[in-house]
C-alpha distance (Angstrom), angle and dihedral (degrees) to the residues before:
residue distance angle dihedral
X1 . . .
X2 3.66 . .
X3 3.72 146.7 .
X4 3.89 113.2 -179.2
X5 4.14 94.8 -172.8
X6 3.94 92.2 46.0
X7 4.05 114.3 122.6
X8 4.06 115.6 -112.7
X9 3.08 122.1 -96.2
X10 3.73 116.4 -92.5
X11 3.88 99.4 -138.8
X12 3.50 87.4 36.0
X13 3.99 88.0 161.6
X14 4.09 90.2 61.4
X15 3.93 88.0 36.3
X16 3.84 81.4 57.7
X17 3.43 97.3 37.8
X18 4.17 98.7 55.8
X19 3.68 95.7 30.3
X20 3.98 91.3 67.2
X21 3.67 91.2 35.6
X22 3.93 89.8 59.3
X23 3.35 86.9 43.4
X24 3.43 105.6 44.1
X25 4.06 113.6 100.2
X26 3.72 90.0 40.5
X27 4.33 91.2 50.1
X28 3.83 86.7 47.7
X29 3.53 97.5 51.7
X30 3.88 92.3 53.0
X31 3.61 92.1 42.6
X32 3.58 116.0 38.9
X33 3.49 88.2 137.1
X34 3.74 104.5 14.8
X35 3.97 85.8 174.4
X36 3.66 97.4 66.9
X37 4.31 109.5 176.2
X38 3.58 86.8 -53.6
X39 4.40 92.2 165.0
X40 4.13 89.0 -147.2
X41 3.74 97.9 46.9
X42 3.35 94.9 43.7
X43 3.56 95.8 40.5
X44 4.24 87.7 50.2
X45 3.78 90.1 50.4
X46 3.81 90.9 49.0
X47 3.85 91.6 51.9
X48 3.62 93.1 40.7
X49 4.06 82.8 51.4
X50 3.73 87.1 52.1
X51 4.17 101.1 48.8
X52 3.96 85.1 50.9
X53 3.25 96.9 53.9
X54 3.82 94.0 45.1
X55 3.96 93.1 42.4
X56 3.79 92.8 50.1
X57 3.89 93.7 34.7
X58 4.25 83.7 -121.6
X59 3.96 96.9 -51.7
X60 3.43 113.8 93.6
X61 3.98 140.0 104.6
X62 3.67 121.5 -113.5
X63 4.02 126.8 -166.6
X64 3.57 137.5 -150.8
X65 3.70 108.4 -140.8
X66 3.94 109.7 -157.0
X67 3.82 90.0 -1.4
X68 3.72 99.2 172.8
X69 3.57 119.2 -177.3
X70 4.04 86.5 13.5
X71 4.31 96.4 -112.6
X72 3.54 101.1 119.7
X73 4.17 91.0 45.4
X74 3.81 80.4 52.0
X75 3.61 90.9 47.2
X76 3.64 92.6 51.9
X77 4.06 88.9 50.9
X78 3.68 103.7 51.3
X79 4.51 80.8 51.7
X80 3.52 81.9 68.4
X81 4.47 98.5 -99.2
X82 3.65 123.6 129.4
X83 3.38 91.1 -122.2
X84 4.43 130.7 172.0
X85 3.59 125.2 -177.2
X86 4.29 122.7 -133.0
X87 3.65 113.6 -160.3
X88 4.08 127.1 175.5
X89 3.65 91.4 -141.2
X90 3.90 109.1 86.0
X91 3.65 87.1 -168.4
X92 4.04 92.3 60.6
X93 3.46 91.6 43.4
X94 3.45 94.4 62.7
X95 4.01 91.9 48.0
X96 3.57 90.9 50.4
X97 4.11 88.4 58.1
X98 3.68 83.9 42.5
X99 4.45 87.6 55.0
X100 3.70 93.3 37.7
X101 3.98 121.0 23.6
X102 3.55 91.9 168.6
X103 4.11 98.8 64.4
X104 4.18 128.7 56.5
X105 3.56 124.1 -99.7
X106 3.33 127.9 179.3
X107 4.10 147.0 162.6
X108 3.24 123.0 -93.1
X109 4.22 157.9 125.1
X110 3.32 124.5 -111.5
X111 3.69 83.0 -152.7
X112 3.85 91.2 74.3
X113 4.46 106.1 4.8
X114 3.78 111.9 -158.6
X115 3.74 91.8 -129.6
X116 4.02 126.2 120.5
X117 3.84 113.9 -107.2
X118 3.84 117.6 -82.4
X119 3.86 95.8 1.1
X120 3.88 107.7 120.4
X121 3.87 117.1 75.3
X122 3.62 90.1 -161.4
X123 4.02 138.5 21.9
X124 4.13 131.3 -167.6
X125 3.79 125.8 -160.9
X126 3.44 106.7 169.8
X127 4.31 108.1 175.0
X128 3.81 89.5 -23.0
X129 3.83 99.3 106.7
X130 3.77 87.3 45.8
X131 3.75 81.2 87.6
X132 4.08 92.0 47.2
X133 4.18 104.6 108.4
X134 3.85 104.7 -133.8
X135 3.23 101.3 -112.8
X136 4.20 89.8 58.8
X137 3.92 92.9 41.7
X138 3.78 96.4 86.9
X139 3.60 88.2 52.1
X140 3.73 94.4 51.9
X141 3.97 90.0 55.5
X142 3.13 91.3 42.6
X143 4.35 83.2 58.6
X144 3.86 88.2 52.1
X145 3.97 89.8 48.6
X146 3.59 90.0 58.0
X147 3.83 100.1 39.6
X148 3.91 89.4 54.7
X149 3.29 119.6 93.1
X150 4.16 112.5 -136.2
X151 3.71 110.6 -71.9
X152 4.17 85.6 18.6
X153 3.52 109.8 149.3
X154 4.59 128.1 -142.5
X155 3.48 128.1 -161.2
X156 4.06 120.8 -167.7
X157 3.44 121.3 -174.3
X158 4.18 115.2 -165.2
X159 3.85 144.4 157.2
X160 3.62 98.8 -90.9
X161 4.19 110.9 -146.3
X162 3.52 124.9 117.6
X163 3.43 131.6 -84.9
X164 3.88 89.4 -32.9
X165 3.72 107.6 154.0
X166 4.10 115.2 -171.0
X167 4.11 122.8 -168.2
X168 4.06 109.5 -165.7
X169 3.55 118.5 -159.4
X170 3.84 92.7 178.4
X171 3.60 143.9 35.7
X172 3.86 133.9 167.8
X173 4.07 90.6 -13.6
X174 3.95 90.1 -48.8
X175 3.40 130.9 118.0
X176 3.64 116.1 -126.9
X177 3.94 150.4 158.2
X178 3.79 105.6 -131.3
X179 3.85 125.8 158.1
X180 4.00 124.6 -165.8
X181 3.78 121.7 -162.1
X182 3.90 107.4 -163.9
X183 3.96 112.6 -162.5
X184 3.89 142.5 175.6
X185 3.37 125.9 -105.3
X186 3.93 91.6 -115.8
X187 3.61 85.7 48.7
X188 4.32 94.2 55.0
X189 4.29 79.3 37.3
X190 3.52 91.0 67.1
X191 3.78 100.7 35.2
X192 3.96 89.1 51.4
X193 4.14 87.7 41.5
X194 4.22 91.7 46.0
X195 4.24 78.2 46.3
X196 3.89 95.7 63.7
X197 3.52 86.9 -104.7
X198 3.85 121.0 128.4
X199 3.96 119.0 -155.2
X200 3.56 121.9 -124.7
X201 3.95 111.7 -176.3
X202 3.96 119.5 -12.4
X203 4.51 116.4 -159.3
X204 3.83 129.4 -172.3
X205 3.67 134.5 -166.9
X206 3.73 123.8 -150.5
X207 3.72 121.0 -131.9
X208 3.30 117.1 -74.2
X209 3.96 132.8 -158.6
X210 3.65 107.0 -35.1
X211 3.77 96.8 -2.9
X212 3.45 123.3 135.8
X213 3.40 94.9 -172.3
X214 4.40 142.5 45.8
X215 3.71 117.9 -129.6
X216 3.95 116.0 -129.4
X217 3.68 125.5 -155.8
X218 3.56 125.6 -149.1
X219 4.11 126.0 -170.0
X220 3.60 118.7 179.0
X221 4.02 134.4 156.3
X222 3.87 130.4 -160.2
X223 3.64 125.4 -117.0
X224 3.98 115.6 -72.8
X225 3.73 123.1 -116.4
X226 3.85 89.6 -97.8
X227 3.67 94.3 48.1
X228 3.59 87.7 50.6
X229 3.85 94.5 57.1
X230 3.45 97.6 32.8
């Protein structure tokens, strides 16, 4: 159930947080994979993959902000990144161990990530900050910026429509609290370019089948250590 004109949620970090942990087996079970062969995710993950590597000269953390049911930080692995997911939900944290014993999980906000300063050479958020209220977006980016280390590179993934904000009350027979923030891709642009964050190459996919919405794509880096100084 939906309301598009209902107010956010004021804890929208705990709304977050127990909405995706009542949630969580059935989510997993539908999405085990949520990536499928898509060719344009997979090829974005593979070129994100390759700019790490080549940025970090192969050693280099990479994190999975909002990673779910843990596939796309096993994606990341098996292309050759050191890659661990963070998730709000303690509930799909523990279902992503369950999935994939051999990686890192652990709980966390992308609102404040336990992570050093300028440590990761690459960061994912794919349909994580879709749950970011505008007002705390820049301040999430702003996170990523300092988490990166120079040269670092992010790639968001989100429903791309404008100014389209959704508040779900239920989902698969539970009752939750869930807000979605749908932007452009000029809108995340800006964000990620007010962030310190320059963008590199931006894709978007069109609706498809019963869709209501098109994906948007977003790859940016942050200033290398020469830049910096210069």
């Amino acid at each position: 159930m939906t309301d598009p004109n209902a107010a956010p949620t004021a804890d929208f970090i705990e709304a977050t947080r127990s909405s995706y942990d009542a949630i969580a087996p059935a989510y997993s079970a539908e999405h085990p994979d949520g990536l499928g062969e898509g060719p344009v995710e997979t090829g974005l993950l593979t070129a994100f993959a390759e700019l790490v590597r080549t940025a970090a000269a192969g050693e280099a953390q990479v994190a999975d902000i909002g990673s779910g049911p843990g596939y796309v930080t096993a994606r990341l692995n098996a292309l050759g990144l050191q890659a661990f997911g963070i998730d709000i939900s303690p509930h799909m944290v523990a279902l992503a161990r369950e999935a994939h014993p051999q990686l890192r999980f652990q709980v966390g906000s992308m609102t404040s990530l336990d992570v050093p300063d300028a440590t990761l050479g690459g960061l994912i958020a794919l349909y994580s900050t879709i749950h970011i209220p505008d007002a705390d977006l820049p301040g999430v980016l702003a996170e990523f910026h300092r988490v990166l280390r120079p040269g670092g590179y992010v790639l968001l993934a989100f429903q791309a429509s404008e100014g389209e904000h959704i508040h779900m009350t239920e989902r698969y027979g539970q009752d939750i609290s869930l807000d979605y923030y749908f932007r452009t891709p000029a809108e995340i642009t800006t964000h990620l370019t007010e962030a310190g964050l320059s963008l590199y190459a931006q894709a978007r996919i069109e609706p498809q089948g019963q869709q209501k919405w098109g994906r948007a794509f977003a790859l940016a880096h942050k200033a290398a250590a020469s830049s910096l100084t210069a």
